[in-house]
C-alpha positions as CSV (number, residue, x, y, z in Angstrom):
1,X,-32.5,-19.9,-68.2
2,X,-33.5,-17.1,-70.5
3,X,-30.5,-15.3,-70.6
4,X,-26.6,-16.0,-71.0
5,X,-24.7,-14.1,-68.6
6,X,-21.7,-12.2,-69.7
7,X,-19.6,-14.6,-67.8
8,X,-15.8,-13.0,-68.2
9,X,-17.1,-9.3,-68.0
10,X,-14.7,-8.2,-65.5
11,X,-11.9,-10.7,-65.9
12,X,-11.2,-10.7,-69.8
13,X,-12.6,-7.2,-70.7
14,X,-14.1,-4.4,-68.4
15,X,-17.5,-5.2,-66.7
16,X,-18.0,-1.2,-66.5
17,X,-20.3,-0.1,-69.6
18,X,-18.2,3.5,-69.8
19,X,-15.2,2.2,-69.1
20,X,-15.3,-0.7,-72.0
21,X,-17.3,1.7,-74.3
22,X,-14.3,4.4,-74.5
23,X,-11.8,1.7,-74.5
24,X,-13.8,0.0,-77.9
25,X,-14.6,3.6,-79.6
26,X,-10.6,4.3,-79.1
27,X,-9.7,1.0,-80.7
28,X,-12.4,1.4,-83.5
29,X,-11.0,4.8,-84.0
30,X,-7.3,3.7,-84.7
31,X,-8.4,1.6,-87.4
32,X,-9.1,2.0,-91.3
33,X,-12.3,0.5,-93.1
34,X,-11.3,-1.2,-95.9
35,X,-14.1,-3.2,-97.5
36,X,-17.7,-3.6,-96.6
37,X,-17.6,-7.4,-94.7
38,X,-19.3,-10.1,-95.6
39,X,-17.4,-11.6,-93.3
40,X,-14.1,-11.0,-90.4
41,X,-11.6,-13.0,-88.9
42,X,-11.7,-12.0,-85.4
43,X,-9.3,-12.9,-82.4
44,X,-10.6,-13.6,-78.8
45,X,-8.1,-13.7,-76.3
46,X,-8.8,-10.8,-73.5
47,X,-9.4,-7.5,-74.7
48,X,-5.8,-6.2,-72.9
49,X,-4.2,-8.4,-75.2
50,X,-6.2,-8.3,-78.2
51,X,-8.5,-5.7,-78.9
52,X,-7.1,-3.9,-80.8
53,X,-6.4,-6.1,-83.3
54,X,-10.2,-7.1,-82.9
55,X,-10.8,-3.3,-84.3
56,X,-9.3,-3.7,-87.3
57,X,-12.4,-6.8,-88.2
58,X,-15.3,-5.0,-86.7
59,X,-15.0,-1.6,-88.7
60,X,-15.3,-3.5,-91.8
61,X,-18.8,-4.4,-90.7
62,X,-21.9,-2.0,-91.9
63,X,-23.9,-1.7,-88.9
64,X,-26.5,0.0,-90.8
65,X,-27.8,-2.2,-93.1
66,X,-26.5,-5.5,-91.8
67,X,-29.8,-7.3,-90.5
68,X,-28.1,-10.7,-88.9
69,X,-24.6,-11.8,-87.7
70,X,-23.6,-15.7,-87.3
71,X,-20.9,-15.4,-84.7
72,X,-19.2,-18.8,-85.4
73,X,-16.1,-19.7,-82.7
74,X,-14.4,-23.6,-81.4
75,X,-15.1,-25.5,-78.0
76,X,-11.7,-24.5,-76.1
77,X,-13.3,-27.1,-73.2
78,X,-15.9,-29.3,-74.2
79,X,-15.3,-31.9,-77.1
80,X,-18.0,-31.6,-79.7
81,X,-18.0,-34.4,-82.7
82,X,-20.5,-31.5,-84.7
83,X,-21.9,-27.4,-84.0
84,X,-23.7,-26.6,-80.9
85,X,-26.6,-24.2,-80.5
86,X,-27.2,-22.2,-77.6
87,X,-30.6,-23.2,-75.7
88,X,-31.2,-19.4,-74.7
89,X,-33.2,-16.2,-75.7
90,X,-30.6,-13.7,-75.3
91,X,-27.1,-13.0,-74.8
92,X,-25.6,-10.5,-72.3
93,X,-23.1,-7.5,-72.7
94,X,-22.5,-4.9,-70.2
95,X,-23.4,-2.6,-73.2
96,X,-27.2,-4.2,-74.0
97,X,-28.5,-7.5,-74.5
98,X,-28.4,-9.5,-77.8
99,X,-31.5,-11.6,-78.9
100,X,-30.7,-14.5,-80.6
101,X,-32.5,-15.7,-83.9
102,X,-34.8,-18.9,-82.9
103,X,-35.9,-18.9,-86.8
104,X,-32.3,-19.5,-87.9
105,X,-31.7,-21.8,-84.8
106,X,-34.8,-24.1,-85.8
107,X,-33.6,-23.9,-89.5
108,X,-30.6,-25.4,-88.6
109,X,-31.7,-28.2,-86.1
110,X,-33.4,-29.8,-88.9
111,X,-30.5,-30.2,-90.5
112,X,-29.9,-32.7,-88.0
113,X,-26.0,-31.7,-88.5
114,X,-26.0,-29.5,-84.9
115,X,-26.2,-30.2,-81.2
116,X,-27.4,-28.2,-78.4
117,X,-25.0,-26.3,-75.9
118,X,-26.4,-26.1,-71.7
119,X,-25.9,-22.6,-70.4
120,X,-23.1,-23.5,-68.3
121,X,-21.0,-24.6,-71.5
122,X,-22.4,-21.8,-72.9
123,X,-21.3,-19.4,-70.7
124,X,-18.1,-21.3,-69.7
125,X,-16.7,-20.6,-73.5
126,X,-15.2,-17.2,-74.4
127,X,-15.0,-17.6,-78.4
128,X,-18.0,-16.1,-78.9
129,X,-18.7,-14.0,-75.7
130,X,-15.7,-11.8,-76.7
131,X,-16.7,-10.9,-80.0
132,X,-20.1,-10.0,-78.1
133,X,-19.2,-6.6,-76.7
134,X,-17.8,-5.3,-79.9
135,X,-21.2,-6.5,-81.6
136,X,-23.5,-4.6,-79.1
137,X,-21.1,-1.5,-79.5
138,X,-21.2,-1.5,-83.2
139,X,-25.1,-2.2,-83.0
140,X,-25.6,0.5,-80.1
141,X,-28.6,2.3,-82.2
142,X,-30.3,-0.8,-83.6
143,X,-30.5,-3.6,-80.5
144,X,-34.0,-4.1,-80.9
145,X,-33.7,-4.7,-84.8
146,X,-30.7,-6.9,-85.3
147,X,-30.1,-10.9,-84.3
148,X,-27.3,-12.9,-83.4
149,X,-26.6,-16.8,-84.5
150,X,-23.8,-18.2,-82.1
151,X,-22.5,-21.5,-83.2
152,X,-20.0,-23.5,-81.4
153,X,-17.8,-25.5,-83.7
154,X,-16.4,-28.5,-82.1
155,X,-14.2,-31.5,-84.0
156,X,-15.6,-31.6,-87.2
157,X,-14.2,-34.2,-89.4
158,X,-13.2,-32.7,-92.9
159,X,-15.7,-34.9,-94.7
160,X,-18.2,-33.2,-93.1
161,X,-17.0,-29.7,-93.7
162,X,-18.5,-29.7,-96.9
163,X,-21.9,-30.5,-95.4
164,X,-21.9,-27.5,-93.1
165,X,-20.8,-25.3,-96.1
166,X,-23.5,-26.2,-98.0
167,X,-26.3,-25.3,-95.2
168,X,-24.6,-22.2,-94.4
169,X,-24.4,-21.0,-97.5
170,X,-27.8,-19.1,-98.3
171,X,-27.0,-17.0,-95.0
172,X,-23.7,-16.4,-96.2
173,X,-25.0,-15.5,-99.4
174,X,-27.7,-13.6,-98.1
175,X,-26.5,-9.5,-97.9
176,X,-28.4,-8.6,-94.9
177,X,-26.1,-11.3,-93.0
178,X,-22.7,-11.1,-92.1
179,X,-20.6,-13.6,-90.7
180,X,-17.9,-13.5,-87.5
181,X,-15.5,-16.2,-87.5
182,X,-13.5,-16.2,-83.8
183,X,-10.0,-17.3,-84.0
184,X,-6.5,-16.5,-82.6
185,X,-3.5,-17.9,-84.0
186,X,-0.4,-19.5,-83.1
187,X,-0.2,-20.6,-79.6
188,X,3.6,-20.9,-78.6
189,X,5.3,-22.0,-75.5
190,X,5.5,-25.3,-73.3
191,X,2.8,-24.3,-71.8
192,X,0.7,-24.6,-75.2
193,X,2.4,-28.0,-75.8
194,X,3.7,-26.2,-79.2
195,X,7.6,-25.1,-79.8
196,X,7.6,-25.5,-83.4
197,X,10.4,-23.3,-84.5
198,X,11.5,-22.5,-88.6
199,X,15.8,-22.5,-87.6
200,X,15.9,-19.4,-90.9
201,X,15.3,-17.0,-88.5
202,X,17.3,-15.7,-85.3
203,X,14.4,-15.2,-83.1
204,X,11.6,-17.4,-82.3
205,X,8.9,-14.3,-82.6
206,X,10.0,-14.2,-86.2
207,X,9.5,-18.3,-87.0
208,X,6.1,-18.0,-85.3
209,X,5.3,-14.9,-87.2
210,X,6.5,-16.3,-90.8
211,X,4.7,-19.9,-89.5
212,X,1.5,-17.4,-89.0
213,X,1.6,-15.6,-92.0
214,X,1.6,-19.2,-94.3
215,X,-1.5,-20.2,-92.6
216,X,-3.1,-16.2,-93.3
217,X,-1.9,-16.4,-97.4
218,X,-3.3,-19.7,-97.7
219,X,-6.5,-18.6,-96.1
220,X,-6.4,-15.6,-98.7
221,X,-6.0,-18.5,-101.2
222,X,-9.3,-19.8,-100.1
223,X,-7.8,-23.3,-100.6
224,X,-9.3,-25.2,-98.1
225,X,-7.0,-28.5,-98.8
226,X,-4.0,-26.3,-98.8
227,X,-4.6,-25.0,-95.4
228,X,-5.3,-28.5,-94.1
229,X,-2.3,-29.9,-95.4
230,X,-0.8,-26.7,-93.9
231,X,-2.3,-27.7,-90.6
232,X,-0.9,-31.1,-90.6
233,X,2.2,-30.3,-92.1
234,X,3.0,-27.6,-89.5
235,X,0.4,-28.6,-86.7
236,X,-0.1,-25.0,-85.9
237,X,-2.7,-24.2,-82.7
238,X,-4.8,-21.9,-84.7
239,X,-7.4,-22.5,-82.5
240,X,-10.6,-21.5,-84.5
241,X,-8.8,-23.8,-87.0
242,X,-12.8,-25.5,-87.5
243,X,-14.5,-22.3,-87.8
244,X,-12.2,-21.4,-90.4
245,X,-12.3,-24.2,-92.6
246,X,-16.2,-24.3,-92.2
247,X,-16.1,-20.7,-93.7
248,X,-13.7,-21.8,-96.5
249,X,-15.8,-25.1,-97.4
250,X,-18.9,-22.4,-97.4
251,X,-17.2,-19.6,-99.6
252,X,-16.1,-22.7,-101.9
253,X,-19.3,-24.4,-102.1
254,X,-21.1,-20.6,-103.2
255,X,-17.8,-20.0,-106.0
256,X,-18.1,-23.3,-107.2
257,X,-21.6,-23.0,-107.8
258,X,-21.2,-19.3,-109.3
259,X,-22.6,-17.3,-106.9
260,X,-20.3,-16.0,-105.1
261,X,-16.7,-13.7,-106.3
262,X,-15.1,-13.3,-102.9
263,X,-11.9,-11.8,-101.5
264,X,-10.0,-12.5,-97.9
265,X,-7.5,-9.7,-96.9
266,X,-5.7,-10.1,-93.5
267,X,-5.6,-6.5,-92.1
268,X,-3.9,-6.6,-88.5
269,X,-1.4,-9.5,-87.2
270,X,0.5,-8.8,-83.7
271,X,1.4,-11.4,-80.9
272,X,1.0,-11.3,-77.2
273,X,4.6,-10.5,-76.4
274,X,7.6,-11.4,-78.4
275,X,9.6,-14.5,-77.4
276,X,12.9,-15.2,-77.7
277,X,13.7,-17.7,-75.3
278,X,12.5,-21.0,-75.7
279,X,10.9,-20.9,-71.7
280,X,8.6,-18.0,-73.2
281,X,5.2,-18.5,-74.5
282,X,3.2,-15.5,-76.7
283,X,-0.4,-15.8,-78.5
284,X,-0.9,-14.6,-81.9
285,X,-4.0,-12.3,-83.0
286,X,-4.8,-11.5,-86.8
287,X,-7.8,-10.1,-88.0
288,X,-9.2,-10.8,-91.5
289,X,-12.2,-9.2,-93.9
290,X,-13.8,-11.4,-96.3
291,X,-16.0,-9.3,-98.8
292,X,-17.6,-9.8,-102.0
């Protein structure tokens, strides 16, 4: 196979290039650039739901001189022990195709610290395809020059966190580069297995939000043992949990070693609906700009 299909065009956002076009320029249009990214927190649920939010990530990202872009998003159906690497040449959007970098992919092979993904769990994930869309939008004029890195983040054990940050960090350190870290946030309901509640506040909307927002400041922090012990402490389904630590252990490793003076702002939080009875169930979406 040569190309990955854009297998939830039609389904999770619109399959209909002017149609999902408008809709993105509209979103982009709503929002406020803040800093130049080095790199965005991004959500990934459908584009109904959380587009918008999406925006608010993307127009922090200079699509004229940004040369490369590691999208970086977890295995939602296939357990992974390490990263995966897609086995194809290109990806597809209903807005243009996006080549992938085979240079960077070999790179990273040798590490011997990253497995290969078929197409079919390729294309059965949607953590990366939805930030795909966006990417071709914001690219429209320069297709042809820039390349995509897609990496599928599966289980990885925090003692090896440290060993991904450390190969990652000369891309993230490198300015033509920026990075794209797929997440959402809390996942609430029976449904989700996850009906954690904070019994200070009257509605359940408002624990999950204040749960939320712990987990954002302590990514702001940077503190990449804090947010664990968050995690544990409050067992949140953040579900690009991995890709975020794996861009905390990178950001530390390039601080620690003085090359780096970084800042994470969270820019847009909203949830899928608000709940208030405990038979409800919402997703949260929060988007996030890391920049130098």
């Amino acid at each position: 196979m040569v190309n990955r299909r854009a297998s939830h065009a039609g389904s999770w956002y619109s399959g209909d290039p002017r149609e999902l076009k408008n809709q993105l320029k509209n979103w982009l249009e709503k929002t406020k650039f803040e800093k130049k990214a080095k790199a965005v927190i991004v959500p990934h649920a459908g584009y109904a739901y959380s587009g918008p939010t999406a925006a608010w990530s993307f127009a922090q990202i200079d699509a004229q001189t940004t040369k490369k872009v590691f999208i970086i998003g977890p295995s939602h159906h296939v357990y992974l022990p390490n990263c995966a690497l897609p086995v194809v040449k290109e990806y597809e959007t209903p807005l243009g195709n996006l080549k992938i970098d085979k240079d960077i992919l070999n790179e990273l092979q040798s590490t011997g610290l990253f497995c290969t993904m078929d197409p079919s769990t390729d294309e059965d994930e949607h953590s990366i395809e939805m930030q795909l869309p966006y990417l071709a939008h914001l690219f429209q004029n320069r297709l042809q020059e820039v390349t995509f890195v897609p990496i599928m983040v599966g289980s990885v054990k925090e003692e090896k966190e440290a060993q991904y940050g450390q190969v990652l960090a000369k891309y993230l350190n490198d300015p033509d580069i920026a990075f794209v870290i797929s997440s959402d946030f809390c996942h609430w309901g029976k449904r989700f297995r996850y009906t954690f509640r904070l019994e200070e506040y009257e509605q359940i909307y408002e624990s999950i939000e204040a749960v939320d927002r712990e987990g954002m400041d302590l990514i702001e922090t940077k503190s990449l043992s804090n947010f664990h012990d968050y995690l544990r402490r409050t067992k949140n389904t953040i579900c690009g949990r991995n890709p975020i630590c794996l861009l905390l252990a990178t950001i530390n490793y390039l601080e620690q070693k003085g090359q780096m003076q970084s800042k994470i702002k969270f820019l847009k939080y909203d949830q899928s609906s608000q709940v208030r009875s405990p038979n409800d169930s919402s997703v949260s979406y929060a988007s996030a700009v890391c920049y130098i």
